[in-house]
Gaussian input, Z-matrix of N, CA and C with variables (Angstrom, degrees):
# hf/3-21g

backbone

0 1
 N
 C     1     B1
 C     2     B2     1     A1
 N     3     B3     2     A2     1     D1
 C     4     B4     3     A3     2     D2
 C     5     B5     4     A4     3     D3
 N     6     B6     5     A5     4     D4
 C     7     B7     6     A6     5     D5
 C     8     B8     7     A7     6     D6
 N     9     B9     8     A8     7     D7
 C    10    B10     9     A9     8     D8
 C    11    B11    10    A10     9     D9
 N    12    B12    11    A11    10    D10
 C    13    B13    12    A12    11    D11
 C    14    B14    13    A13    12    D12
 N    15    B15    14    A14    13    D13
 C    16    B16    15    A15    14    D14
 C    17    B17    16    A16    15    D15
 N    18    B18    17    A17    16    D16
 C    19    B19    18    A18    17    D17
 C    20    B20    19    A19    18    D18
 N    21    B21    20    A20    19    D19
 C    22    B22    21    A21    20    D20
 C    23    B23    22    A22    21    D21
 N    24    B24    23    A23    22    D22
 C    25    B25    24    A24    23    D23
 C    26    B26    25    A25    24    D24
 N    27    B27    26    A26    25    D25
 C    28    B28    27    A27    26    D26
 C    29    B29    28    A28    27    D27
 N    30    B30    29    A29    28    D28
 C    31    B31    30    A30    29    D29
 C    32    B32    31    A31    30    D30
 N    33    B33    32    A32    31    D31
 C    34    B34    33    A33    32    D32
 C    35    B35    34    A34    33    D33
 N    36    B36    35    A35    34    D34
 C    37    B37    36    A36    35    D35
 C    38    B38    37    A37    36    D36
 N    39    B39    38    A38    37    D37
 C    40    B40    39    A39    38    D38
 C    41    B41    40    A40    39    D39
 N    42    B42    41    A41    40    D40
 C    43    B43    42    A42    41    D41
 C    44    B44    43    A43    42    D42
 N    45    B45    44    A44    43    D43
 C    46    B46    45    A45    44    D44
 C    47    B47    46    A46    45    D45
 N    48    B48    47    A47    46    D46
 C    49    B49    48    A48    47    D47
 C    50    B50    49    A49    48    D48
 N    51    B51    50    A50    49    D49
 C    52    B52    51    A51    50    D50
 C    53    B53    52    A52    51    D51
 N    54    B54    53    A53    52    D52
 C    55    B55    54    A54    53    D53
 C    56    B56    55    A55    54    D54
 N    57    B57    56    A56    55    D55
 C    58    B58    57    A57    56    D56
 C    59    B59    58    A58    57    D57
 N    60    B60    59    A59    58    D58
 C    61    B61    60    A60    59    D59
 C    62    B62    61    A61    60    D60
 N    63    B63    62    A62    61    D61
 C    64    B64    63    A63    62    D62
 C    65    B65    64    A64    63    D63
 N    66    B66    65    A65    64    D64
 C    67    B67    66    A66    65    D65
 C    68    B68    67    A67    66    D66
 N    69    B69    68    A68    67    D67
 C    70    B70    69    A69    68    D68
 C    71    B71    70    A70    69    D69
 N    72    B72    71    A71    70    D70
 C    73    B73    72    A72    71    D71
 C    74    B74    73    A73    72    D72
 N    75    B75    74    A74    73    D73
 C    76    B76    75    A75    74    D74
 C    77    B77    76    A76    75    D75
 N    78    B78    77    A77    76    D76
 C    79    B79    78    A78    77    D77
 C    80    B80    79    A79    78    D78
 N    81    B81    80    A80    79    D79
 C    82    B82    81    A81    80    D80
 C    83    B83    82    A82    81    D81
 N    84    B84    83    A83    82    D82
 C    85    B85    84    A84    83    D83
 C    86    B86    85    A85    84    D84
 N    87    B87    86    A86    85    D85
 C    88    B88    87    A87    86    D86
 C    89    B89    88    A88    87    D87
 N    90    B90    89    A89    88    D88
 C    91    B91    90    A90    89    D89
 C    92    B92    91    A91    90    D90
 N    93    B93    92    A92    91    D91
 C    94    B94    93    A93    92    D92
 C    95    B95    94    A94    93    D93
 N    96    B96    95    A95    94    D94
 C    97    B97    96    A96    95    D95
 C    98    B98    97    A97    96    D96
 N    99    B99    98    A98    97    D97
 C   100   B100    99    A99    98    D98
 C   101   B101   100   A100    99    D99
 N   102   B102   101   A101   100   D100
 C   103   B103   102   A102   101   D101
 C   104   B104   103   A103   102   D102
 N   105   B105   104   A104   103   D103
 C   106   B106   105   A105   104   D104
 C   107   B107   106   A106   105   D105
 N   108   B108   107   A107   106   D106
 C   109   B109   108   A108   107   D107
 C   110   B110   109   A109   108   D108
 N   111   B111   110   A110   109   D109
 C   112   B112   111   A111   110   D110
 C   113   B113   112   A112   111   D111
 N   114   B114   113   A113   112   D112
 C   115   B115   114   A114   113   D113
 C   116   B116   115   A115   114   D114
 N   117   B117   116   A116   115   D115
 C   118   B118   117   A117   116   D116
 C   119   B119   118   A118   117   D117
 N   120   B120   119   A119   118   D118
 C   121   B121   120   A120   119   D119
 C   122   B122   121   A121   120   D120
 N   123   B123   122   A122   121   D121
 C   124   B124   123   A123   122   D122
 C   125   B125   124   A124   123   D123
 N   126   B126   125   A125   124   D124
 C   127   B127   126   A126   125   D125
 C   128   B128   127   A127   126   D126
 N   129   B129   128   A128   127   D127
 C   130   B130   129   A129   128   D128
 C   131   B131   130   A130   129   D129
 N   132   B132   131   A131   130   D130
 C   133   B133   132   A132   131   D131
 C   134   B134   133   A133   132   D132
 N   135   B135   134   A134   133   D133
 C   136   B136   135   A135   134   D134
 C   137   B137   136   A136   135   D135
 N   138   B138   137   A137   136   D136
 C   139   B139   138   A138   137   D137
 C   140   B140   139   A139   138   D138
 N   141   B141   140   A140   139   D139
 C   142   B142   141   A141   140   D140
 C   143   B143   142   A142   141   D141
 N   144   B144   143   A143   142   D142
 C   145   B145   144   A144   143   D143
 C   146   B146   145   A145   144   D144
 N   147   B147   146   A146   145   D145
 C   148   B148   147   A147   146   D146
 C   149   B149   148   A148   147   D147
 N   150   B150   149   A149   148   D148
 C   151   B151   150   A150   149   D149
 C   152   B152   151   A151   150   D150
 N   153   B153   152   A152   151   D151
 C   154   B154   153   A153   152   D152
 C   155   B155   154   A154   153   D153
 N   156   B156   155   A155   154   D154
 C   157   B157   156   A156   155   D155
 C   158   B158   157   A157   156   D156
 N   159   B159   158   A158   157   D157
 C   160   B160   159   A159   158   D158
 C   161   B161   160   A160   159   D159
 N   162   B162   161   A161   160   D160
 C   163   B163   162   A162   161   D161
 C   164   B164   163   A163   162   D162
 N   165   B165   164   A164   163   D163
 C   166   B166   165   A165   164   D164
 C   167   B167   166   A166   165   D165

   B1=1.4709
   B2=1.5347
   B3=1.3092
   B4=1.1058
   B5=1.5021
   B6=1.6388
   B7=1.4689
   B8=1.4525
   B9=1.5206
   B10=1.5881
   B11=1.4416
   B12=1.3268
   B13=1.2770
   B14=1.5927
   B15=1.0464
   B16=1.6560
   B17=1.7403
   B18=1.1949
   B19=1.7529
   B20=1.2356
   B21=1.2002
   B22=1.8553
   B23=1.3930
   B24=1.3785
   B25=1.3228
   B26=1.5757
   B27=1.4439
   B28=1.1340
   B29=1.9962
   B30=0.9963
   B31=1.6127
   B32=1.3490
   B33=1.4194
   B34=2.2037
   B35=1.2080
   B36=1.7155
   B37=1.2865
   B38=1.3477
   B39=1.4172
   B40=1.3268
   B41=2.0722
   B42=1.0127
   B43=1.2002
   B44=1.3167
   B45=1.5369
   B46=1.1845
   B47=1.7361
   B48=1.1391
   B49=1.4907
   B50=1.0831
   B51=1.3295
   B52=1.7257
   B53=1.5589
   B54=1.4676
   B55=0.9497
   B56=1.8010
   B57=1.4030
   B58=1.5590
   B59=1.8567
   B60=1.0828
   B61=1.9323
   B62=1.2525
   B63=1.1725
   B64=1.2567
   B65=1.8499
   B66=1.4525
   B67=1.4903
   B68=1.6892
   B69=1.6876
   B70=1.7270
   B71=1.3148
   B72=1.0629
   B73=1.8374
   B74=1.4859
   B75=1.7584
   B76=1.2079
   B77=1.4402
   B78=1.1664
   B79=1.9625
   B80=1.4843
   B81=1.7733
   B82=0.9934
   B83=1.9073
   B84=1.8111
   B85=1.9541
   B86=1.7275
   B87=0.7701
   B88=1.3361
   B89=1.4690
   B90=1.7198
   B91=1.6593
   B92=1.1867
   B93=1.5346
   B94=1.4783
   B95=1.5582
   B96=1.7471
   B97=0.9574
   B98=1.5177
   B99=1.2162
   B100=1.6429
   B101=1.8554
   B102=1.2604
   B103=1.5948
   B104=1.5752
   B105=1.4452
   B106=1.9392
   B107=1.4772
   B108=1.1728
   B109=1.7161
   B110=1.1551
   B111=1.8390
   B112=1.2903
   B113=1.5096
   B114=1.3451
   B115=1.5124
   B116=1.8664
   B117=0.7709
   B118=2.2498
   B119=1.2935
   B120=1.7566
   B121=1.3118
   B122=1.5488
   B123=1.3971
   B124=1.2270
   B125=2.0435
   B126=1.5539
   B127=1.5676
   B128=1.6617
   B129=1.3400
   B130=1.4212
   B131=1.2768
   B132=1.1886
   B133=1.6233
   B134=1.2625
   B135=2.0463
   B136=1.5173
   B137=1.2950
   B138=1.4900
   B139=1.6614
   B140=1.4719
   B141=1.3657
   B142=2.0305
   B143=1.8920
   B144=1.5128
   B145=1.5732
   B146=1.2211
   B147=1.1417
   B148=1.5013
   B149=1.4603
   B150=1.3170
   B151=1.4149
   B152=1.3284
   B153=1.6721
   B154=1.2075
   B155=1.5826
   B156=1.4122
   B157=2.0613
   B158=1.1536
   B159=1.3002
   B160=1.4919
   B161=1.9685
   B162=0.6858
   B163=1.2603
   B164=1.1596
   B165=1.5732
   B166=1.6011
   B167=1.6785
   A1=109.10
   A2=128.89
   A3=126.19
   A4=123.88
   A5=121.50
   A6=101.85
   A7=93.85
   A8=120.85
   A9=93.61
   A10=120.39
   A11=121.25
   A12=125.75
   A13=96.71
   A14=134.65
   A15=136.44
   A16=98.19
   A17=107.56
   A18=127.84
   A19=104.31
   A20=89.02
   A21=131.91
   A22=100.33
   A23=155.25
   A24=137.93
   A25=97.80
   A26=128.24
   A27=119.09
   A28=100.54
   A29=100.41
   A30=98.01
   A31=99.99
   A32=105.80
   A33=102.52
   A34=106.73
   A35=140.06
   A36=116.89
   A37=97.77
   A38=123.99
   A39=132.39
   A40=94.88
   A41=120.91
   A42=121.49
   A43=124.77
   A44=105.52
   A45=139.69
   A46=115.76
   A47=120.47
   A48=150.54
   A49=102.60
   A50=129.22
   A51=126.77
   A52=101.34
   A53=139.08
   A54=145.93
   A55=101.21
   A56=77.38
   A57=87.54
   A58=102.29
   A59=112.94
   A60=124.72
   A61=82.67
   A62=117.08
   A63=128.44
   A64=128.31
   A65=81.67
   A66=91.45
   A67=128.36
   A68=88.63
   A69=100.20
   A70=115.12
   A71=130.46
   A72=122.35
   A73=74.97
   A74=134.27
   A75=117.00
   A76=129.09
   A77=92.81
   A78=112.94
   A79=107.19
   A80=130.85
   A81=146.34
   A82=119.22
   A83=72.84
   A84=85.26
   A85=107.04
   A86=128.82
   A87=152.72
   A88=133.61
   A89=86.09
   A90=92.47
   A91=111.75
   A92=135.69
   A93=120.85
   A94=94.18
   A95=119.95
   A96=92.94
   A97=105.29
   A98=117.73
   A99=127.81
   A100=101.16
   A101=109.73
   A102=112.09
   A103=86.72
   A104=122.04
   A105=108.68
   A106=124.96
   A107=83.85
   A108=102.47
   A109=137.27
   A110=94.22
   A111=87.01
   A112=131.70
   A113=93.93
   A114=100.82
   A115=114.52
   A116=92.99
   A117=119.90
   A118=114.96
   A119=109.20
   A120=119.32
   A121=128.14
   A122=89.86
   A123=118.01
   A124=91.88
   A125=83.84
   A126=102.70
   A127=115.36
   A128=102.73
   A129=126.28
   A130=107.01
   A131=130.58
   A132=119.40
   A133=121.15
   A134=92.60
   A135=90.65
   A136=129.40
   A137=104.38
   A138=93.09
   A139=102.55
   A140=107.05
   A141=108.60
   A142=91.17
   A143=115.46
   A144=117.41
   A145=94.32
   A146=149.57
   A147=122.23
   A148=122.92
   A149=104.18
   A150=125.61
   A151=121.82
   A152=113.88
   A153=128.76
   A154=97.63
   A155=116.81
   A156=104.83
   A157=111.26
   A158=136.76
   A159=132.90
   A160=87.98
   A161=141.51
   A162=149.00
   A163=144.61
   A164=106.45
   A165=107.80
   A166=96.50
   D1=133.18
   D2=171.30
   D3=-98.27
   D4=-170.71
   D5=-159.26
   D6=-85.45
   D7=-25.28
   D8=-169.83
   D9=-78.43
   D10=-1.48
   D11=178.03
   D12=-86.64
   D13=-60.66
   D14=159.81
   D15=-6.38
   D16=-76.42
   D17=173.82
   D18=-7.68
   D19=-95.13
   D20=176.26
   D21=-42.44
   D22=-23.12
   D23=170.69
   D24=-89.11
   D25=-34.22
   D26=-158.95
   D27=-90.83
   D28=0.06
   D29=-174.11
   D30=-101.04
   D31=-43.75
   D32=165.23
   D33=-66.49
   D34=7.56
   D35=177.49
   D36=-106.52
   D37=-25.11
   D38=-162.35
   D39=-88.31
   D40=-31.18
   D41=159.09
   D42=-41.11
   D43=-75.16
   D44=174.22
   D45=-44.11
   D46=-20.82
   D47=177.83
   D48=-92.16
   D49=-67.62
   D50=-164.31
   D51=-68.31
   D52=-33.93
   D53=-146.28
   D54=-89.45
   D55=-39.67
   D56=-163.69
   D57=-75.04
   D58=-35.86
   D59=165.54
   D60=-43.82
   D61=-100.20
   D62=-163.49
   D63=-2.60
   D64=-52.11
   D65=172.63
   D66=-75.68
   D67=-40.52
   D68=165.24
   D69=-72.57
   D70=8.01
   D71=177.68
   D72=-101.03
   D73=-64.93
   D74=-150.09
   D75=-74.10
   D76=-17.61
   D77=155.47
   D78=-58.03
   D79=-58.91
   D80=171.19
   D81=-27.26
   D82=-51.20
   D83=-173.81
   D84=-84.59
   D85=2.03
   D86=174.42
   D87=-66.76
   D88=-77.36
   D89=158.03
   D90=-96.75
   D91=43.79
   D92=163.24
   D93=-116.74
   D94=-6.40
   D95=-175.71
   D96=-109.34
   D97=-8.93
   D98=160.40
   D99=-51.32
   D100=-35.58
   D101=-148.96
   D102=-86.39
   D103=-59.22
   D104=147.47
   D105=1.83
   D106=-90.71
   D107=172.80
   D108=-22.15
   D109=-58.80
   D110=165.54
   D111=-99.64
   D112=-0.11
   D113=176.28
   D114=-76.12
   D115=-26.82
   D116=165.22
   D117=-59.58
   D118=-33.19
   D119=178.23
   D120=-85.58
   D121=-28.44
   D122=-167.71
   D123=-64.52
   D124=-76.00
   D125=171.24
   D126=-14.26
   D127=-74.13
   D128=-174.99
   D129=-56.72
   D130=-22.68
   D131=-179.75
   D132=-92.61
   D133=-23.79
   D134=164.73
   D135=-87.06
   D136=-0.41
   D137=179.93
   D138=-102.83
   D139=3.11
   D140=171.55
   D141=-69.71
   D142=-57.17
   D143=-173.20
   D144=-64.57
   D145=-6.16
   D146=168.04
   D147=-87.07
   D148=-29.40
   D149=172.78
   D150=-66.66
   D151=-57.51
   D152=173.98
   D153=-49.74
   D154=-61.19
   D155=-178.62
   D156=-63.56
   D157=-8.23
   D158=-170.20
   D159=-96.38
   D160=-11.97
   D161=152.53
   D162=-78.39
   D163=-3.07
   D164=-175.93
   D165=-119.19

C-alpha cells in the first residue's frame, strides 16, 4: 500500500465521520426540540387543569 492510498482511506474516513456528526447533532436537535414540545405541552395542559379547577 502506498502513502497516497493511506491518504485516500483516511480522508474517506474523516469524511465519512464529519458527515455522519452532522447528521447525529441534527437528529440530536430534533428530538430535543420535539422533547420541548412536548414537555411545553405537557406543562400547558396542566396549568389549563389547574385553572379550569380554580374555576369551578
Amino acid at each position: 500500500m502506498s502513502l497516497s492510498n493511506v491518504k485516500f482511506v483516511d480522508d474517506n474516513a474523516t469524511q465519512i465521520f464529519y458527515s455522519y456528526k452532522k447528521v447525529v447533532m441534527f437528529v440530536a436537535c430534533k428530538l430535543r426540540l420535539l422533547v420541548l414540545k412536548n414537555l411545553l405541552a405537557l406543562n400547558y395542559s396542566k396549568i389549563c387543569m389547574n385553572t379550569e379547577y380554580l374555576h369551578m
